[in-house]
C-alpha positions in Angstrom: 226.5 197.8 183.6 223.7 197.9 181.1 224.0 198.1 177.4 223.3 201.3 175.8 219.7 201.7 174.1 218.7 203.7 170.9 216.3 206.5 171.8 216.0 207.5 168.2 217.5 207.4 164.4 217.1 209.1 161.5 219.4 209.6 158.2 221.9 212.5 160.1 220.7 212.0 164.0 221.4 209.6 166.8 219.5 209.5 170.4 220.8 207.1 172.8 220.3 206.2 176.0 224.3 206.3 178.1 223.8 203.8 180.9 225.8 205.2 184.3 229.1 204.1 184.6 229.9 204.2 180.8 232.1 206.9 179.4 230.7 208.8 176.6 233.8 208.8 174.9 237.6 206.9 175.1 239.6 207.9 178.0 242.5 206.5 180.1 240.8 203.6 181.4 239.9 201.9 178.3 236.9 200.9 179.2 234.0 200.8 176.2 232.8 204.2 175.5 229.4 204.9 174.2 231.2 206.7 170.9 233.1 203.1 170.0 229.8 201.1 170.6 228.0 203.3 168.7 230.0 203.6 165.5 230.8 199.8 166.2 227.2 199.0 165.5 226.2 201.4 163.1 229.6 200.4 161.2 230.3 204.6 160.5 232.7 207.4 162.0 229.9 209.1 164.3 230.4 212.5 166.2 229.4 213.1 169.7 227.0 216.6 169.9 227.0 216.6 174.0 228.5 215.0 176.8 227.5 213.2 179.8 230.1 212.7 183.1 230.6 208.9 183.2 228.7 208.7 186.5 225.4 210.2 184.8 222.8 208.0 182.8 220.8 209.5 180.0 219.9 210.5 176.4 223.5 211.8 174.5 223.1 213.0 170.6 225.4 211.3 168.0 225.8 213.1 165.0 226.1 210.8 161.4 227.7 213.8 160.0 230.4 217.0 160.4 227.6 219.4 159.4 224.5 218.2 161.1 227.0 218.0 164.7 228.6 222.0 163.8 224.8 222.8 163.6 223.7 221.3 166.7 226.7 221.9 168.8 225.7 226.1 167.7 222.0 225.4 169.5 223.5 224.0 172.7 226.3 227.2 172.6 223.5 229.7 171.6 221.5 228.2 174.4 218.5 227.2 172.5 218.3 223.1 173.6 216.1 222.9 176.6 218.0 220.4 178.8 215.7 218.7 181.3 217.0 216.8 184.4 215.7 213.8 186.9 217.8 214.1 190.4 217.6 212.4 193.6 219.4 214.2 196.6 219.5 214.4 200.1 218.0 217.1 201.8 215.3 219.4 200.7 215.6 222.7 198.3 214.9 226.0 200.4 211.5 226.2 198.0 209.4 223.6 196.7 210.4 225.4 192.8 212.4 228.1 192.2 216.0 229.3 190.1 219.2 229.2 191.3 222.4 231.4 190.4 226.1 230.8 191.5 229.4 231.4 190.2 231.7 228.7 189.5 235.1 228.2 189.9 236.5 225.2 188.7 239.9 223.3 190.4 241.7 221.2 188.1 243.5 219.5 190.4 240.8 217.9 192.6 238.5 217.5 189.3 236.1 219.8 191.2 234.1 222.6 190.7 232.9 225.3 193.6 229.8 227.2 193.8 230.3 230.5 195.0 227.2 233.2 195.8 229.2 236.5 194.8 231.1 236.6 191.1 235.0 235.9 191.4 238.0 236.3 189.6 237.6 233.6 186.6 234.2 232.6 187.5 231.6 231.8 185.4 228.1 232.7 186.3 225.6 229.4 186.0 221.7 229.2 186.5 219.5 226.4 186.9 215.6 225.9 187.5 214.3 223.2 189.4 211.4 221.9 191.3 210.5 219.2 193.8 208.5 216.2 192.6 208.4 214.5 195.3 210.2 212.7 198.5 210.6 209.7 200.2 211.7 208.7 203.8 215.4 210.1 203.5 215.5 211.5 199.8 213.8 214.2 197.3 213.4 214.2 193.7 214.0 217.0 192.0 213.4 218.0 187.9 216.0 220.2 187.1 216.5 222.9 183.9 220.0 224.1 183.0 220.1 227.3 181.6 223.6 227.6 181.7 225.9 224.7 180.3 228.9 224.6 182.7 230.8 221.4 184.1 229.6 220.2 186.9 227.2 222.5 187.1 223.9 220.5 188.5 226.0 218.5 190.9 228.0 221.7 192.0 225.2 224.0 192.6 222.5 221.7 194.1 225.7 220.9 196.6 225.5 224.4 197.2 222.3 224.3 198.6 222.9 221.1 201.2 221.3 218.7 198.6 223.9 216.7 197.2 223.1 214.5 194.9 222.9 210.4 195.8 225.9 208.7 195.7 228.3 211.9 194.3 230.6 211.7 197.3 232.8 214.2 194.9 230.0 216.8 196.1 229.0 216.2 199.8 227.0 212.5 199.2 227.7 210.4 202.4 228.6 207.2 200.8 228.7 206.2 197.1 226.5 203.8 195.2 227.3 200.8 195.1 228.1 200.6 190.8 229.7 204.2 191.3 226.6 205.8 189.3 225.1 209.0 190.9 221.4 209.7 190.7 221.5 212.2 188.0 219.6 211.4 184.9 219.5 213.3 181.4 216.0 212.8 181.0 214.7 214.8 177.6 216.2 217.6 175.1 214.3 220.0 172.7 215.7 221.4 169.7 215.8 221.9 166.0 216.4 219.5 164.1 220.1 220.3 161.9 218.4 220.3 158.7 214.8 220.1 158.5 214.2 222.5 161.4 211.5 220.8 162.5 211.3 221.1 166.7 212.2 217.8 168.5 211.8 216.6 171.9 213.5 213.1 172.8 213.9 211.5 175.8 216.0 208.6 177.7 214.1 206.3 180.0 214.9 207.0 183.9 217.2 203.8 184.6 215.5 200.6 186.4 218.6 200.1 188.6 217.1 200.7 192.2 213.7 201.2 193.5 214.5 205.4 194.0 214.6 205.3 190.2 211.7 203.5 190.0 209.7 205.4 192.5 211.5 208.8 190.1 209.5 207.4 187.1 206.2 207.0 189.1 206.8 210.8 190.4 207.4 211.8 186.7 204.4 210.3 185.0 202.8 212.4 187.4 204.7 215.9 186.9 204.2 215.0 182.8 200.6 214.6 183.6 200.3 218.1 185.5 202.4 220.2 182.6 199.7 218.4 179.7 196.8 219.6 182.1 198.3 222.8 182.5 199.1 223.3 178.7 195.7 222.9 178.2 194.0 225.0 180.0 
């Protein structure tokens, strides 16, 4: 597994890079969590602002204090951190773009959650954007939005739709990879910064594990490309 990587720093704010396969924070296993490497390096208590599942890589936000973490943990509740996604699945989406709605009901005893078309008793309604950036032989890659911030929720509802993602046997993938990762990558957040409001957009570079993250990264230079075009038009 690869070390973690510092994404960004400044006097109340941490953006760093969780490699797949590392949980973000200490759990049964006792295996080294991005929280205890973090605040082993930095040598202070540190607070984690958002989550990643273990089998996900990407950028997580550490906060150096209480305040500037309550502050930030309100944007992600109030919905105002734009959460962007890199995914590689099997199958193809029913549109080349386009938003998708379930309902989710979550089963903890198989650690699962199930996406559902109609609303339910106790489930919760999630929405995500996405849009296809490309394929290869026997795999798509998809950029995915979260709207909604449920568990599970990418892996869940793209399952829905007969595209599981690569190696997340959990949700339909054949076979798993080979380091237990899944291809799900927490590519880039935009927010306000805690205290100086100032807007922020940081990102995590796509993992080098495999040549379907590498060919990812190609596809993505190439989406980033065509948004700067399109902005400035």
């Amino acid at each position: 597994m690869l070390d973690p990587q510092l994404c960004y720093e400044d006097d109340v704010l941490l953006g760093l890079y969780k490699p797949a396969g590392m949980p973000a924070q200490p759990d049964l296993s006792g295996d080294s969590s991005l929280l205890t490497w973090a605040e082993s390096r930095w040598k202070q208590p540190l607070h984690l602002v958002n989550r990643l599942d273990r089998p996900v890589s990407g950028l997580m936000l550490l906060a150096k204090t209480a305040q500037a973490m309550t502050l930030l943990q309100t944007q992600f509740q109030q919905r105002k951190v734009c959460k962007e996604y890199l995914a590689v699945v099997a199958g193809t989406p029913p549109r080349s773009e386009g938003e998708l709605t379930h309902f989710l009901i979550r089963n903890s005893r198989s650690q699962r959650v199930y996406a559902c078309d109609e609303e339910r008793p106790s489930a919760v309604r999630a929405v995500l954007r996405y849009r296809l950036l490309g394929r290869s032989e026997r795999y798509a890659f998809l950029w995915v939005q979260p709207i909604t911030g449920r568990h599970h929720q990418i892996r869940a509802q793209l399952a829905a739709i007969r595209c599981p993602v690569k190696g997340d046997v959990r949700y339909g993938a054949r076979r798993a990879n080979t380091n237990r990762s899944i291809h799900l990558h927490a590519w880039r957040l935009s927010f306000d910064h805690p205290l100086s409001g100032q807007k922020l957009c940081l990102e995590a570079p796509l993992p080098q594990t495999d040549t379907l993250w590498r060919l990812a990264a190609q596809m993505l230079q190439q989406f980033s490309e065509e948004d700067d075009a399109s902005a400035r038009q």
